[in-house]
C-alpha positions in Angstrom: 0.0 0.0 0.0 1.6 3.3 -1.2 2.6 5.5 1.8 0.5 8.5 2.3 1.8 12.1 0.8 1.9 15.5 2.4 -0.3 16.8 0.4 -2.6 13.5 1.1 -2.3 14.1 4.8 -3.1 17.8 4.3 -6.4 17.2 2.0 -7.5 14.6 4.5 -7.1 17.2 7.4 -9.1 19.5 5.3 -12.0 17.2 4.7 -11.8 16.6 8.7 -12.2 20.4 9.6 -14.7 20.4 6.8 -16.8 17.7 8.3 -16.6 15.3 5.6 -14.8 12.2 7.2 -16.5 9.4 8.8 -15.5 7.8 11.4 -13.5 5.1 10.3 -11.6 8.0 7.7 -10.8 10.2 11.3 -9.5 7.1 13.1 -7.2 6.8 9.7 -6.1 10.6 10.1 -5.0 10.2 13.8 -3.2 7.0 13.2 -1.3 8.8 10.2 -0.6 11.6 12.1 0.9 9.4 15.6 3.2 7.2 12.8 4.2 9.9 11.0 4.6 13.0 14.0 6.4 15.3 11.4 3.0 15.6 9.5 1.6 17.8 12.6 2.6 21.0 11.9 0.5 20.8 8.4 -2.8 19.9 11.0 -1.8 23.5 12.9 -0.7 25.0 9.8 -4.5 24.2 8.2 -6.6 24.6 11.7 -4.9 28.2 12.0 -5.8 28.8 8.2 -9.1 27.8 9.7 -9.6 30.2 12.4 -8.3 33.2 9.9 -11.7 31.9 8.2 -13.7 31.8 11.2 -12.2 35.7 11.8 -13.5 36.6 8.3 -16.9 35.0 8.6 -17.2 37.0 12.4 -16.2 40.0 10.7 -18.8 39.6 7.6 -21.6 38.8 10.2 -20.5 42.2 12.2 -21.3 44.1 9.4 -24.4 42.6 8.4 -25.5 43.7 11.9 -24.1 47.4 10.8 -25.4 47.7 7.4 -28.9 46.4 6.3 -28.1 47.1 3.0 -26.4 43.6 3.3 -29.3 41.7 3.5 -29.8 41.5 -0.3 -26.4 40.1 -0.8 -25.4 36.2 -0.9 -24.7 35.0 2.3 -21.2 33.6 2.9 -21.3 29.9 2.8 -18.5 28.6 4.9 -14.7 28.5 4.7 -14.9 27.3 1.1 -17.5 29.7 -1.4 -20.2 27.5 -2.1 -19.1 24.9 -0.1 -22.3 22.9 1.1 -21.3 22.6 4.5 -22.6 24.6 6.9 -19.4 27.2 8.5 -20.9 26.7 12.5 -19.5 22.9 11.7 -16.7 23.7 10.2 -16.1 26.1 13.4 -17.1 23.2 15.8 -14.3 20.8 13.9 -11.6 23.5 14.4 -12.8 23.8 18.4 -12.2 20.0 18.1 -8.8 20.2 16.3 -7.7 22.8 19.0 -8.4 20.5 22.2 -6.7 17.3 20.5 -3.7 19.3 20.1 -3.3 21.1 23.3 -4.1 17.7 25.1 -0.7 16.9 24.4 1.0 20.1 25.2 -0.6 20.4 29.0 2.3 20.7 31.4 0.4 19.4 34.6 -0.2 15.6 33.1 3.1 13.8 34.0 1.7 10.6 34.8 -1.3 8.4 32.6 -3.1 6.5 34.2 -4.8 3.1 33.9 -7.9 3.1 32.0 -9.4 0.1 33.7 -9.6 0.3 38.3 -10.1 -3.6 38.2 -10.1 -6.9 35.6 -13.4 -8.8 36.2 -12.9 -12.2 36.6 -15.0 -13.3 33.7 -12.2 -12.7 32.3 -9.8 -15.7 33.8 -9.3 -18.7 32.4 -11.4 -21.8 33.8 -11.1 -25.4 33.2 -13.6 -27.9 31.4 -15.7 -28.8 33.4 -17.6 -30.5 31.1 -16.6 -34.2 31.9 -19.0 -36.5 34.2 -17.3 -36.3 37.4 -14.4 -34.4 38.6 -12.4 -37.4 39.1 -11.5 -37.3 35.5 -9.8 -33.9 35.9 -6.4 -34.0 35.9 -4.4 -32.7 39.0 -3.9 -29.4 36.9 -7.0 -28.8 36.3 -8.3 -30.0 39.4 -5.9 -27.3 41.3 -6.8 -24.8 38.3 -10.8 -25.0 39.1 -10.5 -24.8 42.9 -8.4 -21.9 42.4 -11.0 -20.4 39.8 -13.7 -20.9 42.2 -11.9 -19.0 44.9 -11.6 -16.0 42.5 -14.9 -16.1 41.7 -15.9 -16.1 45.8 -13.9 -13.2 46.3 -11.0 -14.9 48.4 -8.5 -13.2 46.0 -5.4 -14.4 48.3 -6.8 -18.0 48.3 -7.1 -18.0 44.4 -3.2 -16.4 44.4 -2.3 -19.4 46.7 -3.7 -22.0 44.2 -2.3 -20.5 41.0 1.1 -20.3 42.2 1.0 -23.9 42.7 0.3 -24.9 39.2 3.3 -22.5 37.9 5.6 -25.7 37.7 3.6 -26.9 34.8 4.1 -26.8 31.3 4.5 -23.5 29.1 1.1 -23.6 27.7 -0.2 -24.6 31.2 2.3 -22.2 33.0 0.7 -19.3 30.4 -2.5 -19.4 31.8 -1.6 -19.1 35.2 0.7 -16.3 34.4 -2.2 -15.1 32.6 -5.3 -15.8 35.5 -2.2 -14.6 38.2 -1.5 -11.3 36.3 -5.5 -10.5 36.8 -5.7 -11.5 40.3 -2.2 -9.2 41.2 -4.0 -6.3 39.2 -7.0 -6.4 41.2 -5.7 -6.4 44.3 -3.5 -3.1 43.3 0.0 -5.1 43.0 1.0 -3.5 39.7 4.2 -4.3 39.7 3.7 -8.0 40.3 1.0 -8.2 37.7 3.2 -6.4 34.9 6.1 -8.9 35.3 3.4 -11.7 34.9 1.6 -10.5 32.3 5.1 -9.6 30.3 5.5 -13.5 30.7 2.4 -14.3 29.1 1.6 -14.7 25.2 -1.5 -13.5 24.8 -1.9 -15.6 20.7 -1.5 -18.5 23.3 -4.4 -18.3 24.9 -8.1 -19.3 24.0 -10.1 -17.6 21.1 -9.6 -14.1 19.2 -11.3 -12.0 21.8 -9.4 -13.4 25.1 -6.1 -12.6 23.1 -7.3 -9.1 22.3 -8.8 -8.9 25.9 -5.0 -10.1 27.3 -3.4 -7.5 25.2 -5.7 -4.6 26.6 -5.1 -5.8 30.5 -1.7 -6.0 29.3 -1.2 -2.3 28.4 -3.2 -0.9 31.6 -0.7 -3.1 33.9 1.9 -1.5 32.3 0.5 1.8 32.8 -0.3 1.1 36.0 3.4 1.0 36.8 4.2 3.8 34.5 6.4 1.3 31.8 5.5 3.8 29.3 7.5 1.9 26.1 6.0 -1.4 26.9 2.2 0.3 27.1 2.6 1.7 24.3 3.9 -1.7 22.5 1.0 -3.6 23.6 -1.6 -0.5 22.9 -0.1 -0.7 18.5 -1.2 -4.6 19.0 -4.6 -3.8 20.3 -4.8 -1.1 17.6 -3.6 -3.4 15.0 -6.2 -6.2 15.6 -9.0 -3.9 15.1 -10.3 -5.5 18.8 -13.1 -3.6 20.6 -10.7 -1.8 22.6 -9.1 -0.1 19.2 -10.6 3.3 20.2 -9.4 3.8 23.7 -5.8 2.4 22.4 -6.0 5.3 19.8 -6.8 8.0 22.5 -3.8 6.4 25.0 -1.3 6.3 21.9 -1.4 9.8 21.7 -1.1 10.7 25.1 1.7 8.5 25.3 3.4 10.0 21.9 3.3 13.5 23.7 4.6 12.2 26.9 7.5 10.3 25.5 8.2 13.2 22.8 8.5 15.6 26.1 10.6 12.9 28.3 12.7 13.4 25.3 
């Protein structure tokens, strides 16, 4: 896929201030713009061509007030003569354009934090308990379901005991324990414990599409949680590129963390 031009970057930020992206087209934009940082000072340049507009437009209104002679003359249509959309959204999209870029430049943020207070545990990883009797169960999964069952009950420190029993098991064993652990250390506000776990664990590993993307996304706040910036912002491009549920809160942290990084820096 050809890699986007100034000029195609500076026509899409056009049709954004002029209202005529969707969404999916504005997610593209802000993507574009956190790859490729050097394309910013064409979205200021345009947004402060903008607000010249928005001066003119004031200025034409002010006179209509002045002169009622004015009243038989075409009304000025927006930014753009004869442009069809109307200039109080075109204004609105330039208030917009304003905020998202001085989000980044507020001093007083020096810390982000977690997007998520607590991992509910319909989100752990429970055994089959599908057989007859629980005497088929394995030892594994025997230790894995009491554990899962003390989650559930609320004795998180009971449930921690369990899990760190099965780690001796094998990798794709071991992986969901990291993975149930990492939750359980999370919740009870261990952050660092639960970002060393979850580093260990490989999300693709675990069961289905949406508990990978799921992992990835608990992933990233436990890394905010203990300000690991670099890793955060690692898992946040995987949630981001796998399209997962979470893709729009991943776009809105990638930028925060762009600007902090940039300003470490």
């Amino acid at each position: 896929m050809p890699k986007d031009t100034p000029s195609d970057v500076a026509r899409l930020i056009d049709d954004y201030l002029k209202g005529r992206l969707n969404q999916s087209q504005i997610d593209h934009l802000w993507v574009l713009l956190m790859q490729n940082p050097e394309y910013y000072p064409l979205l200021e340049t345009q947004a402060a061509m903008k607000r010249m507009d928005v001066d003119k437009i004031r200025r034409k209104l002010e006179e209509k007030d002045d002169d009622d002679s004015l009243d038989d003359q075409e009304p000025y249509s927006g930014f753009v003569k004869d442009s069809k959309t109307p200039w109080v959204t075109a204004l609105a999209a330039v208030v917009v354009i304003a905020v998202l870029l001085n989000i980044f430049r507020n001093p007083v943020e020096t810390v982000i934090h977690p997007l998520i207070d607590e991992i509910h545990t319909a989100n752990l990883v429970a055994p089959d308990i599908s057989r007859s009797a629980a005497s088929e169960m394995s030892n594994f999964e025997q230790v894995l379901y009491r554990a899962y069952l003390l989650s559930l009950s609320g004795n998180t420190d009971g449930a921690i005991e369990e899990y760190e029993r099965l780690l001796e098991y094998d990798e794709i064993k071991r992986n969901w324990v990291n993975y149930n652990l990492a939750i359980m250390y999370y919740n009870t506000g261990q952050h660092l414990t639960s970002a060393e776990l979850f580093q260990a664990v490989d999300c693709e590993q675990l069961d289905g599409t949406v508990r990978a993307e799921s992992c990835y996304w608990f992933m990233t706040n436990s890394f905010l949680a203990v300000n690991d910036l670099e890793r955060a912002r690692e898992s946040a491009e995987i949630v981001l590129q796998r399209g997962s549920i979470y893709r729009q809160d991943a776009i809105e942290l990638l930028r925060k963390i762009q600007y902090m990084q940039e300003k470490q820096n």
